[in-house]
C-alpha positions as CSV (number, residue, x, y, z in Angstrom):
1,X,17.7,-16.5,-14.0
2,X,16.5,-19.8,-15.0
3,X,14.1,-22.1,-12.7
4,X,11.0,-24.2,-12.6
5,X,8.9,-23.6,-9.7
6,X,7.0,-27.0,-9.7
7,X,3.9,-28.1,-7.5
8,X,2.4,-25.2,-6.4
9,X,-1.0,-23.8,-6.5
10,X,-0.8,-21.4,-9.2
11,X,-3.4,-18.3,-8.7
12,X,-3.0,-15.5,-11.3
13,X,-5.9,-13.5,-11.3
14,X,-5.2,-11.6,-14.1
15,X,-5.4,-14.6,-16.4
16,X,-8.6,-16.5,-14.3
17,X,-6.0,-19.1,-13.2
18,X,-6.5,-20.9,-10.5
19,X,-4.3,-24.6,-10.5
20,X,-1.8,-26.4,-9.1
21,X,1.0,-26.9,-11.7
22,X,4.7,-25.7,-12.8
23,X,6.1,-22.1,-13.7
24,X,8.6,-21.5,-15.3
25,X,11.3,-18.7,-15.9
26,X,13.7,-18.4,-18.4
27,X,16.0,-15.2,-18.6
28,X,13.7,-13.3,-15.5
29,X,10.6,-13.7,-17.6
30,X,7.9,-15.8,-17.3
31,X,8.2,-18.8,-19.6
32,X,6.0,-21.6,-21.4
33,X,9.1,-24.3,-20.4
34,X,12.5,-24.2,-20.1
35,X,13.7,-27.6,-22.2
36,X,16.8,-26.1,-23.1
37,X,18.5,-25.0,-19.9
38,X,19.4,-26.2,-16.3
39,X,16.9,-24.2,-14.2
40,X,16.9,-23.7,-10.4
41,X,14.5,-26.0,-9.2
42,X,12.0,-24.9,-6.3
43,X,9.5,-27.2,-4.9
44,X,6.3,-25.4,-4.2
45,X,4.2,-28.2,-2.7
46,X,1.6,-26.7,-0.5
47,X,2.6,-22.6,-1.4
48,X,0.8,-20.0,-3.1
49,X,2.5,-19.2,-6.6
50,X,0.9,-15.7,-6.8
51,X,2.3,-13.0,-9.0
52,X,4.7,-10.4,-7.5
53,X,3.1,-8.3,-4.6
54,X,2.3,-4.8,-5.7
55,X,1.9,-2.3,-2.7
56,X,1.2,1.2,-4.0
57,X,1.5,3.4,-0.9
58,X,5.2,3.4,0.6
59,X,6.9,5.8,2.7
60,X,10.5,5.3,1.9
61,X,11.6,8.2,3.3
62,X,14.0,9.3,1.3
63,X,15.8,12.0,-0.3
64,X,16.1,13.8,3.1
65,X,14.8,11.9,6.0
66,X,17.5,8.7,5.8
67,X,17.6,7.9,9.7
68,X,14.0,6.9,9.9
69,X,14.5,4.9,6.4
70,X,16.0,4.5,3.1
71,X,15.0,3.2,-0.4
72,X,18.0,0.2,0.2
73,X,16.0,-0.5,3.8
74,X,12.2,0.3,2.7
75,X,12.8,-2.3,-0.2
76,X,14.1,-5.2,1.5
77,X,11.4,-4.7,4.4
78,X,9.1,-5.0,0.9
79,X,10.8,-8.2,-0.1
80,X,10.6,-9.7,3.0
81,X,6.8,-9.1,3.0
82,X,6.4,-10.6,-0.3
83,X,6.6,-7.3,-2.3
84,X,8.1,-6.8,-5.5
85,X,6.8,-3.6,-6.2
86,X,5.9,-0.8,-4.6
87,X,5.1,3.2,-4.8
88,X,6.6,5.6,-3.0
89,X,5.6,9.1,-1.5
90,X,6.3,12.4,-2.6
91,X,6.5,13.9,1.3
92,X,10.2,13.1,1.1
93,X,12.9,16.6,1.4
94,X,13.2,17.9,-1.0
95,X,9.2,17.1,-1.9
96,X,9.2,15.1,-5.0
97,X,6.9,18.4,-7.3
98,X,10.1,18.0,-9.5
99,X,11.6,16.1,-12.6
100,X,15.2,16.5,-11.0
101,X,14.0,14.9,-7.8
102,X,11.8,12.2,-9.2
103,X,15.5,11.1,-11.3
104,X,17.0,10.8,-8.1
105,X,14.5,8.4,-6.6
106,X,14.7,6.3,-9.7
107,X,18.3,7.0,-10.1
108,X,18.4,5.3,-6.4
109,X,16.4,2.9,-6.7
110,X,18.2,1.2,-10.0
111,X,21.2,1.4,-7.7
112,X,20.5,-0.1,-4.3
113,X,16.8,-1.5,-4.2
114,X,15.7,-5.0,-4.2
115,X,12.4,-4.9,-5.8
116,X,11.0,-2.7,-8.4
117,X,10.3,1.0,-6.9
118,X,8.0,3.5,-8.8
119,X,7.8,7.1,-7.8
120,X,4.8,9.4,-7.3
121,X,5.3,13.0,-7.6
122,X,3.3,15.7,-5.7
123,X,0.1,17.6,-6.7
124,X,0.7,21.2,-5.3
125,X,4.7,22.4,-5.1
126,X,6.2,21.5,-1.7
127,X,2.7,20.0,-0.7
128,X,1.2,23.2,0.7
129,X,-1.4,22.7,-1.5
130,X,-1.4,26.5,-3.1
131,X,0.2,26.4,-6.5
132,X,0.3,23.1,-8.8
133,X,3.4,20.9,-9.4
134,X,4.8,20.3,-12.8
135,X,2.3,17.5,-13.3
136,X,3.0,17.6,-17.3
137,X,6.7,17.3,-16.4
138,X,6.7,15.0,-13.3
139,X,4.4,12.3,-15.9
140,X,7.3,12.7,-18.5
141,X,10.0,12.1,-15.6
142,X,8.5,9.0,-14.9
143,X,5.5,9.2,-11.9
144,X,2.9,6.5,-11.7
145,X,0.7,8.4,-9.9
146,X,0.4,12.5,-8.6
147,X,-0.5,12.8,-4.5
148,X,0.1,15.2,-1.4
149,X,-0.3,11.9,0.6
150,X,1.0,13.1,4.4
151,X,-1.2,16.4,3.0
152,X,-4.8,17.1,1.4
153,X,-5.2,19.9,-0.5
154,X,-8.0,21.9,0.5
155,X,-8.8,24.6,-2.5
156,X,-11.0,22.5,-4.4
157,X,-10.6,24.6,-7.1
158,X,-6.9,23.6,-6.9
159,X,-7.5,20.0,-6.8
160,X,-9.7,20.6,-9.8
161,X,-7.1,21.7,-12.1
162,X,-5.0,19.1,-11.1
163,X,-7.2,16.3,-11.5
164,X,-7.8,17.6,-15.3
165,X,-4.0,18.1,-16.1
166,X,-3.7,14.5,-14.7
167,X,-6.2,13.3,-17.1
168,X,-4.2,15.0,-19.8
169,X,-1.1,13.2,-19.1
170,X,-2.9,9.8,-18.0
171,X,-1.5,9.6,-14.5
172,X,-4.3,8.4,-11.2
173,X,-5.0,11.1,-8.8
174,X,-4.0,9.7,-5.3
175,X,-5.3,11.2,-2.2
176,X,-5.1,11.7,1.6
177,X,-8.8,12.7,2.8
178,X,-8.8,14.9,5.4
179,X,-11.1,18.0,5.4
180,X,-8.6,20.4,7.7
181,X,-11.0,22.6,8.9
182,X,-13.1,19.5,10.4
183,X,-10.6,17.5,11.5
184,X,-8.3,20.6,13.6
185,X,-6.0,19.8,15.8
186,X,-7.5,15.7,16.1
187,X,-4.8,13.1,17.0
188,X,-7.3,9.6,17.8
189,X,-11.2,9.4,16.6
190,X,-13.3,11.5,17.8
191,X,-15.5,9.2,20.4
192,X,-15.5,7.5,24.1
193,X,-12.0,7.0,24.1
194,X,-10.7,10.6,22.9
195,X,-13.1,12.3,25.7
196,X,-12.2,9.4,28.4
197,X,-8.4,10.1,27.3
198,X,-9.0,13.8,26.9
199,X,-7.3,14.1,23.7
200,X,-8.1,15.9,20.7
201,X,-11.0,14.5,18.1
202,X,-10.2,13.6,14.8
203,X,-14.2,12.9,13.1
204,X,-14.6,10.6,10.6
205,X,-16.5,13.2,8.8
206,X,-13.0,15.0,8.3
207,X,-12.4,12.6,6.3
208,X,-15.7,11.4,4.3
209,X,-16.1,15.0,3.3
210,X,-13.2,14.7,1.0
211,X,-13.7,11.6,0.0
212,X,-17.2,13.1,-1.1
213,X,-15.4,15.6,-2.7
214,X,-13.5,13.3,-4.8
215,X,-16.5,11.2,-6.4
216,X,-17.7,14.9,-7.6
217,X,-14.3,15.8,-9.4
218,X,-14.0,12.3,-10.9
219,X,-17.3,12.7,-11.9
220,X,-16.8,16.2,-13.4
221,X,-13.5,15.4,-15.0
222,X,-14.6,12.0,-16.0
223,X,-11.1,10.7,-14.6
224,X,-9.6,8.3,-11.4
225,X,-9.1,9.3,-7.9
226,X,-8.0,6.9,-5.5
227,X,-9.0,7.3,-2.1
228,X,-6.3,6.3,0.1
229,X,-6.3,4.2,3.6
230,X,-10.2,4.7,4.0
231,X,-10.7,4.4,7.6
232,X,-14.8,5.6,8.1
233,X,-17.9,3.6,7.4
234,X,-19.5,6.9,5.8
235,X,-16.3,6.8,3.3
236,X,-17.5,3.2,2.2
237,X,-20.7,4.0,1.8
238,X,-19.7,7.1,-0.3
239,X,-17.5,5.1,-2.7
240,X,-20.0,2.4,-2.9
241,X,-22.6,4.3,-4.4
242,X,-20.3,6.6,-6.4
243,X,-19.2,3.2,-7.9
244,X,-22.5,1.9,-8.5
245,X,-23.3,4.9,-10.8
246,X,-19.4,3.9,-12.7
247,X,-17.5,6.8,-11.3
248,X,-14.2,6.8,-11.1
249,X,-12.8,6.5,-8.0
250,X,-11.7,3.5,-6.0
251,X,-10.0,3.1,-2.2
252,X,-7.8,1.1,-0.2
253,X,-7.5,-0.1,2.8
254,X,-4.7,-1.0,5.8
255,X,-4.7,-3.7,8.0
256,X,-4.1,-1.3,10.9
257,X,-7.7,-0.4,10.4
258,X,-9.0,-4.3,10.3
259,X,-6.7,-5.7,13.0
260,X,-7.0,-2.6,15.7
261,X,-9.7,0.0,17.5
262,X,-9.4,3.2,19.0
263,X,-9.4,1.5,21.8
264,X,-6.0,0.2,21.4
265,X,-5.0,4.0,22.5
266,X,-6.2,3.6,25.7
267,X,-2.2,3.3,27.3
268,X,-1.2,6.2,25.6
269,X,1.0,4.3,22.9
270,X,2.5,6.1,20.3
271,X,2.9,3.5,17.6
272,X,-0.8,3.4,17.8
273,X,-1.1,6.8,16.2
274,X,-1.7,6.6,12.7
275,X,-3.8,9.4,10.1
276,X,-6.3,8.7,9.3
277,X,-6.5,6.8,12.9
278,X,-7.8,3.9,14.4
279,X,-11.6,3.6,14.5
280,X,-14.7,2.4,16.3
281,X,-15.7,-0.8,15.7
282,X,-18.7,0.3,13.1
283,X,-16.1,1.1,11.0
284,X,-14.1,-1.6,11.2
285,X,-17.5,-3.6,10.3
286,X,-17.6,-0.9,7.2
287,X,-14.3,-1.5,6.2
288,X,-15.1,-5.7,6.2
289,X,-18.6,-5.2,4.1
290,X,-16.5,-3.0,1.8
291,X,-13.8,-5.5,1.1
292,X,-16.3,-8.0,0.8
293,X,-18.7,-6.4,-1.6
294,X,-16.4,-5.4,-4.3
295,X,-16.0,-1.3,-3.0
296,X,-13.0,-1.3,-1.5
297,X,-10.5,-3.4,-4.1
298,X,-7.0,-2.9,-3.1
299,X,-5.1,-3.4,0.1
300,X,-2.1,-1.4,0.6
301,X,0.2,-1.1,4.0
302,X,0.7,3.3,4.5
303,X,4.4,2.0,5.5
304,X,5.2,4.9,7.0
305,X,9.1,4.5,9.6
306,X,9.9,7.0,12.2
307,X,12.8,6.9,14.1
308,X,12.7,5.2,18.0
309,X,13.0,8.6,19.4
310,X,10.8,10.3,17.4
311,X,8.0,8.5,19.0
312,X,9.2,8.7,22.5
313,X,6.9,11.9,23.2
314,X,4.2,12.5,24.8
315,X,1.2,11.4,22.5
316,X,0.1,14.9,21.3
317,X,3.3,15.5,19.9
318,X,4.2,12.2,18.2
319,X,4.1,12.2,14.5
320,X,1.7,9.8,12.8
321,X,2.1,6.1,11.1
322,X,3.2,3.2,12.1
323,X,5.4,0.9,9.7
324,X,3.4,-2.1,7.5
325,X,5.7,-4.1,4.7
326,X,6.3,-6.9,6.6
327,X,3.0,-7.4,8.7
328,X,0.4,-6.4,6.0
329,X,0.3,-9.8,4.2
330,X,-0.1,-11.8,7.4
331,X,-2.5,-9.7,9.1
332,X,-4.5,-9.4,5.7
333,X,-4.6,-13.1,5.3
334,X,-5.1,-13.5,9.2
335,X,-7.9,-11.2,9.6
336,X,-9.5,-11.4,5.5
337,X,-9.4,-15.1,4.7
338,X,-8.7,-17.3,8.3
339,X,-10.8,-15.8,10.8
340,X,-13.4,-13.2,9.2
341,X,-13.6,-15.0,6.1
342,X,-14.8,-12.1,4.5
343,X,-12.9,-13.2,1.2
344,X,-11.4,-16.2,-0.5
345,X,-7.8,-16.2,-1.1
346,X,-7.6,-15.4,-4.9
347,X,-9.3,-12.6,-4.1
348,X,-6.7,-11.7,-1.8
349,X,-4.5,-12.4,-4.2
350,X,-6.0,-9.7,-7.3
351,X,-6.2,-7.0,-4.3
352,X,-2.7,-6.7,-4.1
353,X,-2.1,-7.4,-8.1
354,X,-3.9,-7.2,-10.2
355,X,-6.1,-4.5,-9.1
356,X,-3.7,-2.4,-8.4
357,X,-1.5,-2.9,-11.7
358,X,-4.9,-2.0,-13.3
359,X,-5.1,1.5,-11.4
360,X,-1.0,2.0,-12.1
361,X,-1.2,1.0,-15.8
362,X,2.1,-0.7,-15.3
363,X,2.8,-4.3,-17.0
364,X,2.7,-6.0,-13.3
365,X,0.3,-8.5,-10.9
366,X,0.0,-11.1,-13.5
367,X,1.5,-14.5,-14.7
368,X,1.5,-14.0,-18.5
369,X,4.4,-15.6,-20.5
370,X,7.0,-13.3,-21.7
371,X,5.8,-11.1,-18.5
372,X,8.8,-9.9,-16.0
373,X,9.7,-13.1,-13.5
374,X,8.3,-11.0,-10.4
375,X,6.5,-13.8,-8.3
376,X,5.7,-14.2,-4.4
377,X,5.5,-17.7,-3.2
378,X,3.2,-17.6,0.0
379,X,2.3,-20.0,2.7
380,X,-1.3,-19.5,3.7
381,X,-0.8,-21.7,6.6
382,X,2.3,-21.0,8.3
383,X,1.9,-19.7,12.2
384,X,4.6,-16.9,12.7
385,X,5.5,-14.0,15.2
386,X,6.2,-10.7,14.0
387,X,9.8,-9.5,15.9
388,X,10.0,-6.1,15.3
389,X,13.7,-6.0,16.4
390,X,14.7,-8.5,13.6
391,X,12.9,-5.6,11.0
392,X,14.5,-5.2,7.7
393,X,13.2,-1.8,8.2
394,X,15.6,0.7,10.0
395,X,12.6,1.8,12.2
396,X,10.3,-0.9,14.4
397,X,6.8,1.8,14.9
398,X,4.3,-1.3,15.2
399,X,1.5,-1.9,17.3
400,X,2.3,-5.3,16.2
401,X,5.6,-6.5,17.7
402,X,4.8,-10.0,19.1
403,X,1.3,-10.6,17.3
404,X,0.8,-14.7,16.2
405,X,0.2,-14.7,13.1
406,X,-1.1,-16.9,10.2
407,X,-0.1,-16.9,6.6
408,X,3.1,-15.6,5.0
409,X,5.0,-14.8,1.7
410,X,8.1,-17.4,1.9
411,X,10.1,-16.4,-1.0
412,X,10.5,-13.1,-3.1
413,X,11.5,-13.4,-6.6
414,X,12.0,-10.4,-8.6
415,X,13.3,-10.8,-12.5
416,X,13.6,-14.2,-11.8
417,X,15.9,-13.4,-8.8
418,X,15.0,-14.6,-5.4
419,X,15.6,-12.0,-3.4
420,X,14.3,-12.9,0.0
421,X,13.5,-16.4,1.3
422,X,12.2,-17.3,4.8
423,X,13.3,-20.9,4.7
424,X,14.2,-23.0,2.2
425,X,11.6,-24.5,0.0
């Protein structure tokens, strides 16, 4: 539990810090030295010493749905992506709208995960959107956030009165924007290749109706929504002036939505349908200025396993999402800091700490002595392949088996416990 991590270039975000120096742990928490012990010592010569990787939007699949992943599997695909905490979804069987459920999940996690696992508990009971969870309950059972992510609720009204209780309790609304009346039966965007293809539309105005919807109930109740995996151009512009004006509302974004087009549908793949799903290239331009101006602040994966089988079937009937702990990091730094350089690399960095620990209000993203010893150690230079059949995950959905990649977390420390390593370093 003891080490000095020596050499490496330091970036904590939280604290402005930006050097190269030593860390040190002592008892898995961060330490001013460690003089009177025998630490592990790791040489971090030419590594990233960021703080522990936060990804707050994780399909871990269970209670109910254990063949297309568990919390054991979902958190070591998280540590081998450089992820020491992450927040799972309530669309698990039974839903998590329930104390008893939520106890489960953490009752699970404590037992067989690798990395720290936080629950989020529904907004409406059983996500049909009709009748409000527990919220009051679910905040005292331990939920870092409330969400029908995999589900929107549409009554307004509804979302209303659970955007208030939230405030009461002092949990972030999280939510999946998609208007259902717009959107109908859509499975690609709506554009050239959904008519060449001659499958059903999915407009990006199903979603940035919502999202406009949001920015007036954070503005009413004067509390947080969080907008998540913004896919449309109109979306960022919506946030960006809602922002502007100091509402309360904030999105993320997924590299599936950077790295890909809707043309990438054009062979009919399966693991190529996602929801929200893959754009026209306007929108991946949106997405870029967004990231770049300061409106969209956090980067997050929508890990989201299904079973081999499952996807086997013809497009229309495929289920949505593709899996993401293990790519995101190198496609973000691929895409964010190599080739676009839309952003430099600390801000990389507070996107997938800081900013989100912020938004969690959990004691996470940062460096600070006497803080928990979770740290990523990352190689921004290291050229690597992503085999989808060597997954930690117990699914392989990815549009990104066999894509080159640049940049990549090398060792996982959680508590001051490594608890995935690439290669010795």
């Amino acid at each position: 539990m003891n080490m000095v991590i020596r050499n490496g270039r330091i970036i904590d975000p939280a604290n402005k810090r930006d050097e190269v120096g030593d860390l040190f742990v002592v008892d898995g928490k961060i330490a001013g030295d460690v003089r009177n012990s025998k630490p592990e010592v790791i040489d971090a010569s030419g590594l990233i010493v960021a703080p522990g990787l936060i990804d707050l939007h994780v399909h871990l699949r269970e209670p109910g749905f254990g063949w297309k992943e568990t919390i054991e599997t979902g958190a070591r695909a998280a540590a081998a992506g450089g992820f020491t905490t992450i927040v799972c979804m309530p669309n698990t069987s039974p839903v998590a709208d329930s104390p008893s459920t939520i106890a489960w999940i953490k009752d699970r996690a404590a037992e067989v995960a690798c990395v720290n696992v936080l629950p989020t508990g529904a907004i409406s009971k059983g996500l049909m959107g009709e009748e409000l969870a527990p919220i009051g309950s679910l905040a005292q059972a331990g939920v870092v956030a409330i969400t029908d992510d995999g589900r929107c609720v549409q009554n307004n009204e509804l979302m209303r009165r659970a955007v208030e209780y939230a405030r009461m309790v002092g949990v972030p609304v999280f939510d999946h924007c998609q208007d259902y009346n717009l959107v109908g039966t859509g499975v690609v965007h709506e554009g050239y290749w959904s008519t060449l293809l001659g499958l059903p539309g999915w407009p990006s105005a199903g979603e940035e109706a919502i999202v406009m919807r949001n920015v007036l109930l954070a503005e009413l109740c004067d509390h947080h929504i969080h907008c998540q995996h913004v896919s449309a151009a109109g979306s960022v512009r919506i946030l960006r002036e809602a922002r502007a004006r100091g509402v309360k509302v904030s999105g993320e974004v997924c590299p599936h939505h950077l790295a890909l087009t809707d043309e990438a549908i054009q062979n009919f793949d399966t693991n190529c349908k996602m929801n929200p799903p893959l754009r026209a290239q306007e929108d991946v331009a949106a997405l870029l200025e967004g990231i770049a101006d300061g409106t969209i602040s956090i980067l997050a994966s929508d890990h989201a396993p299904h079973a081999k089988f499952e996807k086997e079937v013809e497009f229309d009937a495929a289920p949505f999402g593709i899996v993401g702990l293990e790519t995101e990091l190198g496609l973000f730094l691929d895409l964010l800091v190599h080739k676009n350089k839309t952003i430099s690399l600390p801000r990389l960095i507070e996107m997938f700490t800081v900013n989100p620990a912020q938004l969690l209000q959990i004691d996470a993203g940062t460096l600070s002595v006497g803080q928990a010893a979770d740290v990523t150690l990352i190689d921004p230079d290291l050229e690597w392949s992503f085999d989808a059949s060597k997954s930690q995950s117990m699914s392989c959905n990815t549009p990104f088996d066999g894509w080159k990649l640049k940049g990549r977390a090398v060792r996982t420390i959680v508590r001051g416990k490594t608890v995935w390593a690439n290669q010795p370093v």
